[in-house]
C-alpha positions as a Markdown table, in Angstrom:
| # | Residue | x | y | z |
|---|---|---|---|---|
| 1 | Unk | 115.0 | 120.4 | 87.9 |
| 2 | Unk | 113.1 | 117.3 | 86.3 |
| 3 | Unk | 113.4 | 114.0 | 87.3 |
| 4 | Unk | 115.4 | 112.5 | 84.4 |
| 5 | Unk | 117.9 | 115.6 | 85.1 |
| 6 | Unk | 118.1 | 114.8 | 89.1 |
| 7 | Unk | 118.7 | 110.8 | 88.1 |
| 8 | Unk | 121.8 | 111.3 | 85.7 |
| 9 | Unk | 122.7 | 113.5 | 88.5 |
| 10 | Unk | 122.2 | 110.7 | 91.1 |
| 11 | Unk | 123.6 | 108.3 | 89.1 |
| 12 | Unk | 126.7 | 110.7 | 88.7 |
| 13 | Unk | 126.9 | 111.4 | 92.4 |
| 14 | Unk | 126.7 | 107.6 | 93.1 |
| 15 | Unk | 130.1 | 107.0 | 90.4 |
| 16 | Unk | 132.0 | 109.6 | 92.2 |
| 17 | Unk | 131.0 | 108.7 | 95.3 |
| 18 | Unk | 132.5 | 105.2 | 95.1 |
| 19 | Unk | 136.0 | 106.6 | 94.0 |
| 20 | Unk | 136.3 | 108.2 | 97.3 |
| 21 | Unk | 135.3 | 105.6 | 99.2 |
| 22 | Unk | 138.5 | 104.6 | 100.2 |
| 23 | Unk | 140.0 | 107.6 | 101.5 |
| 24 | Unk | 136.8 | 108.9 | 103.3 |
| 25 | Unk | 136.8 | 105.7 | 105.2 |
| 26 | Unk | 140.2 | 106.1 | 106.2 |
| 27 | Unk | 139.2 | 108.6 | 109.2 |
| 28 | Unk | 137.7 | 106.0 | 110.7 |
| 29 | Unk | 140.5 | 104.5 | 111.7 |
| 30 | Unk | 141.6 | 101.5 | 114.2 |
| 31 | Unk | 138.6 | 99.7 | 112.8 |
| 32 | Unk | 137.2 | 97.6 | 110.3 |
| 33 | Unk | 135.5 | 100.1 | 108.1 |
| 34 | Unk | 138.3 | 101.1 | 105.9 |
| 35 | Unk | 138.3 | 96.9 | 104.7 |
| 36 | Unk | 137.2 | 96.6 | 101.3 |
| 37 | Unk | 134.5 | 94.1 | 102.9 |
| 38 | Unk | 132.8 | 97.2 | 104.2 |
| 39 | Unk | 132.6 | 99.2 | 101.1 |
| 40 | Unk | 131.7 | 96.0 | 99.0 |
| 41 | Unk | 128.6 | 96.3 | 101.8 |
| 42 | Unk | 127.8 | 99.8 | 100.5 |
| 43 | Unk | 129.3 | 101.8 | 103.0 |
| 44 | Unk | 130.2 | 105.1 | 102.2 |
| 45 | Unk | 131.0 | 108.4 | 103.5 |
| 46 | Unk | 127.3 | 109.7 | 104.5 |
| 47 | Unk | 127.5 | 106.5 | 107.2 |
| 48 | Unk | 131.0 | 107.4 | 107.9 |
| 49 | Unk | 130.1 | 110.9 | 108.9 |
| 50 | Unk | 127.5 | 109.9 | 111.1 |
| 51 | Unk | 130.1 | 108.1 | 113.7 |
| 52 | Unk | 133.0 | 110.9 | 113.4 |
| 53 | Unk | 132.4 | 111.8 | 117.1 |
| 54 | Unk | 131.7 | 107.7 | 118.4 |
| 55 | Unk | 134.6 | 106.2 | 119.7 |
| 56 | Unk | 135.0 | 103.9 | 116.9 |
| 57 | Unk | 137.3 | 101.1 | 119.2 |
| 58 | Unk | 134.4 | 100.2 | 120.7 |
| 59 | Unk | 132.0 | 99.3 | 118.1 |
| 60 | Unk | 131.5 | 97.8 | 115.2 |
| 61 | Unk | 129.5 | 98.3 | 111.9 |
| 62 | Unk | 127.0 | 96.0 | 110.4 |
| 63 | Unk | 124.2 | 95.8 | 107.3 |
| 64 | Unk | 120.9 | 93.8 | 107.2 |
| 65 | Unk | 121.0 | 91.1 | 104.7 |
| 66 | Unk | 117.4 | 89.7 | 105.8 |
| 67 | Unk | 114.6 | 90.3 | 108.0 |
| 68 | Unk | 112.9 | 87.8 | 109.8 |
| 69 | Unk | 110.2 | 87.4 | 112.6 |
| 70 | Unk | 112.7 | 87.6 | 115.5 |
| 71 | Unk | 115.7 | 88.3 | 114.1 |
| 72 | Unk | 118.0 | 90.3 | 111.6 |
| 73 | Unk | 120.5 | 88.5 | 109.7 |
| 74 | Unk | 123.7 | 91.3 | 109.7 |
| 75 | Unk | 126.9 | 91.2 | 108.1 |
| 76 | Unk | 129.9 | 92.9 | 109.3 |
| 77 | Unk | 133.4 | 92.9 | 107.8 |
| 78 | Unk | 134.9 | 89.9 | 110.0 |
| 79 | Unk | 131.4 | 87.6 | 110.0 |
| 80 | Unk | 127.9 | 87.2 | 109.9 |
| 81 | Unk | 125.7 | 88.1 | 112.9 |
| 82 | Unk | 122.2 | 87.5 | 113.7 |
| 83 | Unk | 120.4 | 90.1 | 116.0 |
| 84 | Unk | 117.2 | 89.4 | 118.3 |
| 85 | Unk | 114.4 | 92.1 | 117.5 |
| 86 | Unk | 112.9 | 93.7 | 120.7 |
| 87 | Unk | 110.3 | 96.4 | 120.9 |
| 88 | Unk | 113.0 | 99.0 | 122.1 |
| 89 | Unk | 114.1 | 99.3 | 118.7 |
| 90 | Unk | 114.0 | 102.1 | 115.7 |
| 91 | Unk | 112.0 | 101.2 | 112.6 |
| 92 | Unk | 114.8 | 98.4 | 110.8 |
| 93 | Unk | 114.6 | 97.4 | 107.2 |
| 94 | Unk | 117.2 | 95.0 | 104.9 |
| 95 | Unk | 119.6 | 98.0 | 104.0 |
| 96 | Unk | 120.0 | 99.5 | 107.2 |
| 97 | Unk | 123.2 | 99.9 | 108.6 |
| 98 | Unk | 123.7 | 99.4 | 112.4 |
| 99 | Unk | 126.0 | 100.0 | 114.9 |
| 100 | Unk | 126.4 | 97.2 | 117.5 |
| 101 | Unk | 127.9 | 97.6 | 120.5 |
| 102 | Unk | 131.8 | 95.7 | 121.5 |
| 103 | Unk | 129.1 | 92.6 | 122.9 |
| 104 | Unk | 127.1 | 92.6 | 119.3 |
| 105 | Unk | 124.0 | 94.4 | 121.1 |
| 106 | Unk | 122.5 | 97.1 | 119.3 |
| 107 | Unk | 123.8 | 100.6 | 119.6 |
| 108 | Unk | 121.9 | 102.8 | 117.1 |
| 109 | Unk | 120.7 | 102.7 | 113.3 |
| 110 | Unk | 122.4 | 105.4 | 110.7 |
| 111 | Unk | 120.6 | 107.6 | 108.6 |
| 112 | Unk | 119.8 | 106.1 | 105.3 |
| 113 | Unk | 120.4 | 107.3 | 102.1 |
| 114 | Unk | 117.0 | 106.1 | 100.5 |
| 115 | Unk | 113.6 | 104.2 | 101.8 |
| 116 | Unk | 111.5 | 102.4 | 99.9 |
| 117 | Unk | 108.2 | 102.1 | 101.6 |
| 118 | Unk | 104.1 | 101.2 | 101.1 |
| 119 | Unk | 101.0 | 100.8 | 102.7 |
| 120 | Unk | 100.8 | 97.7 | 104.5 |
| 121 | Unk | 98.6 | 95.3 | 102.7 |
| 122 | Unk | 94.9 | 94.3 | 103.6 |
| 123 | Unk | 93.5 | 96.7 | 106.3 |
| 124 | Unk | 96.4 | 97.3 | 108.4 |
| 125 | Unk | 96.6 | 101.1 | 108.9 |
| 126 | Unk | 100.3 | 101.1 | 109.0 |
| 127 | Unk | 103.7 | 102.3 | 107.0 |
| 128 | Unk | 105.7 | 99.0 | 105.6 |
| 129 | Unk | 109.2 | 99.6 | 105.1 |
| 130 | Unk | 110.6 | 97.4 | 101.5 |
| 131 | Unk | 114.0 | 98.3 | 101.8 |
| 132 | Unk | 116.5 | 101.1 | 102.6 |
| 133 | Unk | 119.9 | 102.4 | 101.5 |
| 134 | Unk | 119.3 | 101.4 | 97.4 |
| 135 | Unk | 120.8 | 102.9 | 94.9 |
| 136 | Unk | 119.0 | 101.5 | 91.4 |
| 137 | Unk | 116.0 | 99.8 | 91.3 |
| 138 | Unk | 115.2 | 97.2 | 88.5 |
| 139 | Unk | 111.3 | 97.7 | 87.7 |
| 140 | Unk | 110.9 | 94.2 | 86.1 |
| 141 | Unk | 107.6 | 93.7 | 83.8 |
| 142 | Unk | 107.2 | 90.7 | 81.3 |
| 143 | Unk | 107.0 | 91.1 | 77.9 |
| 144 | Unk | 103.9 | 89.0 | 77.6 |
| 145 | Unk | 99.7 | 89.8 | 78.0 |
| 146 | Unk | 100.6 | 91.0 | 82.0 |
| 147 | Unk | 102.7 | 94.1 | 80.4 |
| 148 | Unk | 101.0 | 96.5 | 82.4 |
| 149 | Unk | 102.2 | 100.2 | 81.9 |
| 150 | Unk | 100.0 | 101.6 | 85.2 |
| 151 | Unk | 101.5 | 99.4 | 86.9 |
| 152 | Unk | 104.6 | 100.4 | 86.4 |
| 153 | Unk | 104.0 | 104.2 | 86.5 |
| 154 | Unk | 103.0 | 103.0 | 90.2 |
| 155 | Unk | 106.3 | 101.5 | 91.0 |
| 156 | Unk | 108.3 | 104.6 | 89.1 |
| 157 | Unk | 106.3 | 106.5 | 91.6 |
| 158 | Unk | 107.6 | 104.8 | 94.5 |
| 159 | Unk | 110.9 | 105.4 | 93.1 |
| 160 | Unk | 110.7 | 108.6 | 92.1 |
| 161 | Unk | 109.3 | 109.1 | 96.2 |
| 162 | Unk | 112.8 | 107.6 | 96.9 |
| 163 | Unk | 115.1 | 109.6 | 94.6 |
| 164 | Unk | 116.3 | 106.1 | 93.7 |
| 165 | Unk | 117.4 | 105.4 | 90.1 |
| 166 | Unk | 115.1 | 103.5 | 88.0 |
| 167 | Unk | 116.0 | 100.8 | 85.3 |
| 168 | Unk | 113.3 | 98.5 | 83.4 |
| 169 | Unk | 113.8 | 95.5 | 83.0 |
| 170 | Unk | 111.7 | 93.5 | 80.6 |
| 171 | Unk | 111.9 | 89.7 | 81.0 |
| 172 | Unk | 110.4 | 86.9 | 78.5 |
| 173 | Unk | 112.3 | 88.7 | 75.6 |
| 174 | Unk | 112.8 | 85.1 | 74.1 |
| 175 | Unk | 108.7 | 84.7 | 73.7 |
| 176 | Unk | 108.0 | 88.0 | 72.2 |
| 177 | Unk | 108.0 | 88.7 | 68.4 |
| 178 | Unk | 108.3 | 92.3 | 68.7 |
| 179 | Unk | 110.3 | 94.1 | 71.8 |
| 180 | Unk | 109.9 | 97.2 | 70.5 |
| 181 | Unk | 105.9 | 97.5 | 71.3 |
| 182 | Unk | 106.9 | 97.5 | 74.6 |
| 183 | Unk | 109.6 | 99.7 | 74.8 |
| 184 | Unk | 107.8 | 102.2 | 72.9 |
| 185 | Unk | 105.3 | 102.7 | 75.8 |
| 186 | Unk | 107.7 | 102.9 | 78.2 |
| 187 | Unk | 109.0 | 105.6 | 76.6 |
| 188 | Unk | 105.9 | 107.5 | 76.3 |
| 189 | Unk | 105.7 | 107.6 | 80.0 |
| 190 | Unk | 109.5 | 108.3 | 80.5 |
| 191 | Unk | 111.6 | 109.4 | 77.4 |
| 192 | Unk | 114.7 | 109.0 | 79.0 |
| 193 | Unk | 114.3 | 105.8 | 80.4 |
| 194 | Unk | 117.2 | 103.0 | 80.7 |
| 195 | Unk | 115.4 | 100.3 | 79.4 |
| 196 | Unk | 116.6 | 96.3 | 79.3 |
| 197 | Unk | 115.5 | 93.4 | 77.3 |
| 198 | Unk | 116.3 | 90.1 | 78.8 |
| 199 | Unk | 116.0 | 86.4 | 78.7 |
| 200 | Unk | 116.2 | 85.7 | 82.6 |
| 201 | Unk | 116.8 | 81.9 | 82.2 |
| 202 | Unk | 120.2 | 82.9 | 80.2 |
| 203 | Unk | 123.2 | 84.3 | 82.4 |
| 204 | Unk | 124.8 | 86.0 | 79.0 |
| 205 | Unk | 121.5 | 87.8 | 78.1 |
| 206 | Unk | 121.4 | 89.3 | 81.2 |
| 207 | Unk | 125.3 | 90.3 | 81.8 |
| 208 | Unk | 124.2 | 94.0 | 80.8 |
| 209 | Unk | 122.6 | 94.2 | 84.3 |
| 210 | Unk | 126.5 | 94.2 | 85.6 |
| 211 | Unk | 127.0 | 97.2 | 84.8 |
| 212 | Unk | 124.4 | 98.5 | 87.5 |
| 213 | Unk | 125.9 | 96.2 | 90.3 |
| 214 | Unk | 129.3 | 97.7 | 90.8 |
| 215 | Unk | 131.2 | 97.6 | 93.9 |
| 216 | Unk | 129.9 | 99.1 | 96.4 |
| 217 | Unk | 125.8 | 99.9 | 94.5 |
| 218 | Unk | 123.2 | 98.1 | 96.0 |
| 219 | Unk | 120.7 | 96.9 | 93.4 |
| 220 | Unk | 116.9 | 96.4 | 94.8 |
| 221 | Unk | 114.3 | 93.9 | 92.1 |
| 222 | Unk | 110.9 | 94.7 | 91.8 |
| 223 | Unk | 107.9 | 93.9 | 90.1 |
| 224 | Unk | 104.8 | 92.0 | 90.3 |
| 225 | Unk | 104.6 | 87.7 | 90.8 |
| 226 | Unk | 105.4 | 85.8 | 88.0 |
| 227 | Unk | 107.7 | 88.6 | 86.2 |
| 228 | Unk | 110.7 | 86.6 | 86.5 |
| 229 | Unk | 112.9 | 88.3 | 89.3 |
| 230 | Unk | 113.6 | 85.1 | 90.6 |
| 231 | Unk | 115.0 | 83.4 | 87.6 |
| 232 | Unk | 116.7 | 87.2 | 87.2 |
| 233 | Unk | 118.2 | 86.9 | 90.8 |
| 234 | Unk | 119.4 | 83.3 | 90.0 |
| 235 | Unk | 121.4 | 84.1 | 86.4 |
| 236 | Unk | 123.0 | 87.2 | 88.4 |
| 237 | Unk | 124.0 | 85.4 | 91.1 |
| 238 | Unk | 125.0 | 82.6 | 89.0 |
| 239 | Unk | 123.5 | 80.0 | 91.5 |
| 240 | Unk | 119.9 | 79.1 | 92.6 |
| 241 | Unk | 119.1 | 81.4 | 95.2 |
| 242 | Unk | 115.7 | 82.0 | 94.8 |
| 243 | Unk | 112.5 | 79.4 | 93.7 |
| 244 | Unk | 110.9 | 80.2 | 90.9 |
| 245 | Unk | 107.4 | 78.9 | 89.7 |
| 246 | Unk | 105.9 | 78.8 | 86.3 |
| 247 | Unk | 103.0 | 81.1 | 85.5 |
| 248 | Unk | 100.0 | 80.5 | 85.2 |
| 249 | Unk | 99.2 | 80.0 | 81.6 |
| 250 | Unk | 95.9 | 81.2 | 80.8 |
| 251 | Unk | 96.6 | 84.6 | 82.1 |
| 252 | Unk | 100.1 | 85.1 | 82.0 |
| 253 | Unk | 99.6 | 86.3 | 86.1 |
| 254 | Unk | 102.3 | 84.3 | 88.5 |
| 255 | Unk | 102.7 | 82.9 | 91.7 |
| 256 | Unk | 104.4 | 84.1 | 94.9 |
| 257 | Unk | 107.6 | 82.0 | 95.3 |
| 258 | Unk | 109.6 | 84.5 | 97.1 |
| 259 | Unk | 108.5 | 85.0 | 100.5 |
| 260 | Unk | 111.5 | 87.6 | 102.3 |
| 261 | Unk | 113.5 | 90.4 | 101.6 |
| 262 | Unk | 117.6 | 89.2 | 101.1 |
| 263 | Unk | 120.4 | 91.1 | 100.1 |
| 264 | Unk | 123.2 | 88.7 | 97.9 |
| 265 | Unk | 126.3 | 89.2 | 97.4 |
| 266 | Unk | 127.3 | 89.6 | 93.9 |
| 267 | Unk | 130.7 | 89.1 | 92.1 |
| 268 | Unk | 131.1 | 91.8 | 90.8 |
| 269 | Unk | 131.1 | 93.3 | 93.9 |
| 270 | Unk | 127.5 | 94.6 | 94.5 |
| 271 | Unk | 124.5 | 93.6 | 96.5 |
| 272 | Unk | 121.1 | 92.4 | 95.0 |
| 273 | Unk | 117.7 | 92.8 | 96.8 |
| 274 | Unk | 114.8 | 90.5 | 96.0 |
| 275 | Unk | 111.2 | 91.3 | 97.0 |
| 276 | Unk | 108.1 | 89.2 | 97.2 |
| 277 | Unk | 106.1 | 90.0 | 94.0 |
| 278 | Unk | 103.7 | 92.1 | 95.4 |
| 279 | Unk | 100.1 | 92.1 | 94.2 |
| 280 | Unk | 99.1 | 94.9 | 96.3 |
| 281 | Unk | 101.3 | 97.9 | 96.1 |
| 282 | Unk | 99.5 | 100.6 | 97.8 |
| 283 | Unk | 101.2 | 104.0 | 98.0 |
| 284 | Unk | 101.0 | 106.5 | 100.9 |
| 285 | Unk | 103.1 | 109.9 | 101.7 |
| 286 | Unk | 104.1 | 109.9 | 97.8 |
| 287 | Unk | 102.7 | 113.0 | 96.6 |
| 288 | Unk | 106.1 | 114.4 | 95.3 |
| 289 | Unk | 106.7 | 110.9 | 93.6 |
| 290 | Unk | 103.3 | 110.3 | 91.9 |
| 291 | Unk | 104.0 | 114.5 | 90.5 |
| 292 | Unk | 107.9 | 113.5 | 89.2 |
| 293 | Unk | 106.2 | 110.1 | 87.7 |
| 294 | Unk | 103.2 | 112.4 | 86.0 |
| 295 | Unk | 105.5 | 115.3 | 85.2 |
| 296 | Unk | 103.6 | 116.7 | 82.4 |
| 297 | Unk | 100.6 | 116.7 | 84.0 |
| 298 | Unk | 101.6 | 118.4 | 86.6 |
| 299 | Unk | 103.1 | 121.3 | 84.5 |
| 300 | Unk | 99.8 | 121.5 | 83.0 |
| 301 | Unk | 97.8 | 121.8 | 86.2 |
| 302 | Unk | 100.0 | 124.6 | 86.8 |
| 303 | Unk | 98.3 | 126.5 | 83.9 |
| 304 | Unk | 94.7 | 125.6 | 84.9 |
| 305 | Unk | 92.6 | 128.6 | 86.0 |
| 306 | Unk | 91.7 | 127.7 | 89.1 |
| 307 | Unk | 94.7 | 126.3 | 91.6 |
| 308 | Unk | 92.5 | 123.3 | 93.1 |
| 309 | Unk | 91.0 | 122.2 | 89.7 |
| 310 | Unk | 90.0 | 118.8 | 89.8 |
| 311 | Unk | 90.5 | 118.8 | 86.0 |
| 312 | Unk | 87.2 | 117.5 | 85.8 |
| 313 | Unk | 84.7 | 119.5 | 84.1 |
| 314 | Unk | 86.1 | 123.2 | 85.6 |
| 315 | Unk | 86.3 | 126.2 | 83.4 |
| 316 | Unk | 90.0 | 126.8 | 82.0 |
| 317 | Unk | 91.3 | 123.5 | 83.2 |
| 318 | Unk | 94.6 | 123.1 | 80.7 |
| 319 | Unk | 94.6 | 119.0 | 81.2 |
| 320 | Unk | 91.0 | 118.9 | 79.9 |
| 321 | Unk | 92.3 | 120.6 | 77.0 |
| 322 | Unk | 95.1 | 119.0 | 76.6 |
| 323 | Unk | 92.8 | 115.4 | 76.4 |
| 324 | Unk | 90.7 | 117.4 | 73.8 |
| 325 | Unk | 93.6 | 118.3 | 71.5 |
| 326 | Unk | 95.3 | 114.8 | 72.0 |
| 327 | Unk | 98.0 | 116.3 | 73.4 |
| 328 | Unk | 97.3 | 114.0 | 76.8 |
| 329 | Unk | 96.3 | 110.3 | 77.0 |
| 330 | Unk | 93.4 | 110.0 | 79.0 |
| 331 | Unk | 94.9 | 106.1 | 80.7 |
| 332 | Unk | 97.6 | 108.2 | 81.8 |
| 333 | Unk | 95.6 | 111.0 | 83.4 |
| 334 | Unk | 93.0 | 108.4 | 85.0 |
| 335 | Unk | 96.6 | 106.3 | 86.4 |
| 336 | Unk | 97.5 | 109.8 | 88.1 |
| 337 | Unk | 94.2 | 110.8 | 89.4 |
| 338 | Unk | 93.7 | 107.1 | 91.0 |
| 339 | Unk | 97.2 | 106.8 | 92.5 |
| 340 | Unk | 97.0 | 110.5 | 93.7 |
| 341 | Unk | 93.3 | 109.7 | 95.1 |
| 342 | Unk | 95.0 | 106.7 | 97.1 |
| 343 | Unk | 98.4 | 108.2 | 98.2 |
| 344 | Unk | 96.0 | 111.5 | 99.6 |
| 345 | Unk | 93.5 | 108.5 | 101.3 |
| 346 | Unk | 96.4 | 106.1 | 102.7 |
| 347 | Unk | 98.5 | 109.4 | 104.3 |
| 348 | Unk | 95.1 | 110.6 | 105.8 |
| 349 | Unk | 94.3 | 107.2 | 107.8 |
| 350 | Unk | 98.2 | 106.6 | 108.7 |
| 351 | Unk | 98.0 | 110.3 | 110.1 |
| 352 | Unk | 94.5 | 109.9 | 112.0 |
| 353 | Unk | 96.1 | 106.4 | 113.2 |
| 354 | Unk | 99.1 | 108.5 | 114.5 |
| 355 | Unk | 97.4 | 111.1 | 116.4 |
| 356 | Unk | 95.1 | 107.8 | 118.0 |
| 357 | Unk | 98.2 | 106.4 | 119.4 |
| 358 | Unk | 99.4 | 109.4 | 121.0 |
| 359 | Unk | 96.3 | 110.5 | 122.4 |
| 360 | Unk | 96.0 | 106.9 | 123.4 |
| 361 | Unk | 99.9 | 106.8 | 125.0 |
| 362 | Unk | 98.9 | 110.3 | 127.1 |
| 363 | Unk | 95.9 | 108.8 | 128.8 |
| 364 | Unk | 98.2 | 105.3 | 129.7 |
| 365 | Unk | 100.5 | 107.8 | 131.2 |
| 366 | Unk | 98.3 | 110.3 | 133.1 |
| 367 | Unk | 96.7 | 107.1 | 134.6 |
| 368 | Unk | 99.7 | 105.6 | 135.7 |
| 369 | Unk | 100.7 | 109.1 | 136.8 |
| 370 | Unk | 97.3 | 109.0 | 138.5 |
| 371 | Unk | 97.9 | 105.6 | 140.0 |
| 372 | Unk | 101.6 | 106.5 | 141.4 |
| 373 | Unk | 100.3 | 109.8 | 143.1 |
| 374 | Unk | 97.8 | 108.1 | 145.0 |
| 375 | Unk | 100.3 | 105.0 | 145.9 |
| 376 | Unk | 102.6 | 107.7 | 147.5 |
| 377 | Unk | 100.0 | 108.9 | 150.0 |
């Protein structure tokens, strides 16, 4: 199955879960859950599966809106809760859904439906989670001199990795002659693409984005600094959420403005995720995305003679001949060889990190094994 095939099924399986919402969430009964206040939170039956066996009359249910330092920020169907971080924790990203205890201390986090995840930036040999439990992603470039379509095959990667549903967004429509330049190669890369054109700074020219912020879908906006997702967030939303910064003009790049990941509440019933623009976006355990986002070359691979080409200089390699006939662009086979180069790199030093720390967590324990034997004679 390719990709545009699994997202019109996604997308499908997303419509008809929200019809049954309401009577999936009535066997959890005696509680909160089956409040439209829950649902309007993106609960559905995959969480309400998960606590079948819990007695339900003694917990409760809550999302993160916003990560901080110390804290979450959770909302529940009664109130808003905030919830001290301690190291006795699970892995928690904005998205998650939680399950707090009668006393609002943590119980457990649910399975999640998606995870959007990088490389964390600068040298840290670590996994940082963006955001979890998303149903569409808007992939927001600007239709000015920063249109950058690598770029954005290296966020439709990430998606792709998270079986979420891309939509592009392209801001700045008001400054650009021509719209169609721009759509065009999008639609090189992905011929079935849902593709938007949008002033940000007018509510009415972005109203089309409604449409993917039902009740119930949770909506995550991403894209580089200076793109506009603030000024997006702020004509959704209706209010000034988010600051927003002008770019800089001799380059068209931008400035960071958002600093945190925070889910808003829309009125049409969805939630809206903004992300710091993020200049470094560096991919890792994304080898089936990077494949779905290069999808022809990939099929082509399939056909070279050898099964580890390089599709360098090898005898019978069918991407170097598909470059020769002008069947392939050669940016696009470059973008797929550097991103696949760095996802391989990234997952190699995040394993080799892994396998430090437990090696490193055996010898704490055999020498405080060591140190207990010895204090009992």
């Amino acid at each position: 199955m390719n990709k545009h095939n699994r997202f019109s099924i996604i997308k499908s399986k997303t419509s008809s879960t929200a019809s049954s919402l309401s009577i999936d969430s009535c066997a959890v009964t005696h509680q909160e859950t089956s409040s439209d206040s829950l649902i309007r939170l993106g609960w559905r039956p995959f969480f309400a599966q998960q606590v079948a066996e819990e007695n339900i009359t003694e917990i409760k249910f809550a999302k993160v809106m916003a990560c901080h330092r110390n804290q979450f920020e959770l909302e529940t169907s009664t109130e808003p809760l905030t919830l001290s971080i301690t190291n006795q924790m699970p892995d928690i990203t904005v998205g998650d859904w939680l399950v707090l205890n009668g006393d609002d201390s943590f119980r457990h986090r649910l399975d999640r439906t998606s995870l959007f995840s990088r490389k964390a930036p600068g040298s840290k040999v670590q996994i940082q989670l963006i955001a979890a439990n998303i149903d569409t992603v808007f992939i927001v470039s600007s239709l000015n001199k920063d249109f950058n379509l690598s770029r954005i095959e290296r966020y439709l990667a990430l998606a792709n990795e998270a079986g979420v549903t891309p939509v592009f967004v392209l801001t700045k429509a008001d400054l650009c002659h021509d719209t169609q330049v721009f759509i065009k190669q999008i639609l090189s890369i992905f011929p079935l693409a849902m593709i938007e054109t949008v002033n940000a700074l007018a509510r009415e020219s972005v109203q089309a984005l409604h449409a993917y912020c039902a009740a119930g879908q949770t909506v995550a906006v991403m894209g580089s600094s200076g793109v506009g997702k603030s000024t997006l967030i702020n004509s959704l939303l209706g209010a000034e959420a988010q600051l927003t910064s002008d770019i800089r003009q001799d380059d068209s790049k931008g400035r960071h403005t958002t600093t945190g990941r925070t889910l808003h509440q829309l009125s049409s019933g969805g939630l809206l995720l903004d992300t710091p623009g993020m200049r470094e976006l560096q991919l890792s355990d994304c080898e089936q995305g990077v494949a779905d986002t290069f999808e022809e070359i990939t099929a082509l691979a399939r056909q070279c003679r050898f099964g580890d080409c390089h599709h360098q200089a090898e005898p019978g390699c069918a991407v170097q001949k598909a470059l020769t006939r002008g069947e392939l662009e050669s940016r696009r086979l470059i973008s797929y060889q550097k991103l696949l180069r760095e996802q391989a790199l990234n997952t190699a030093s995040l394993a080799q990190k892994r396998a430090k720390d437990r090696n490193l967590s055996k010898f704490h324990r055999s020498v405080q094994d060591g140190a207990r034997r010895l204090k009992g004679k």
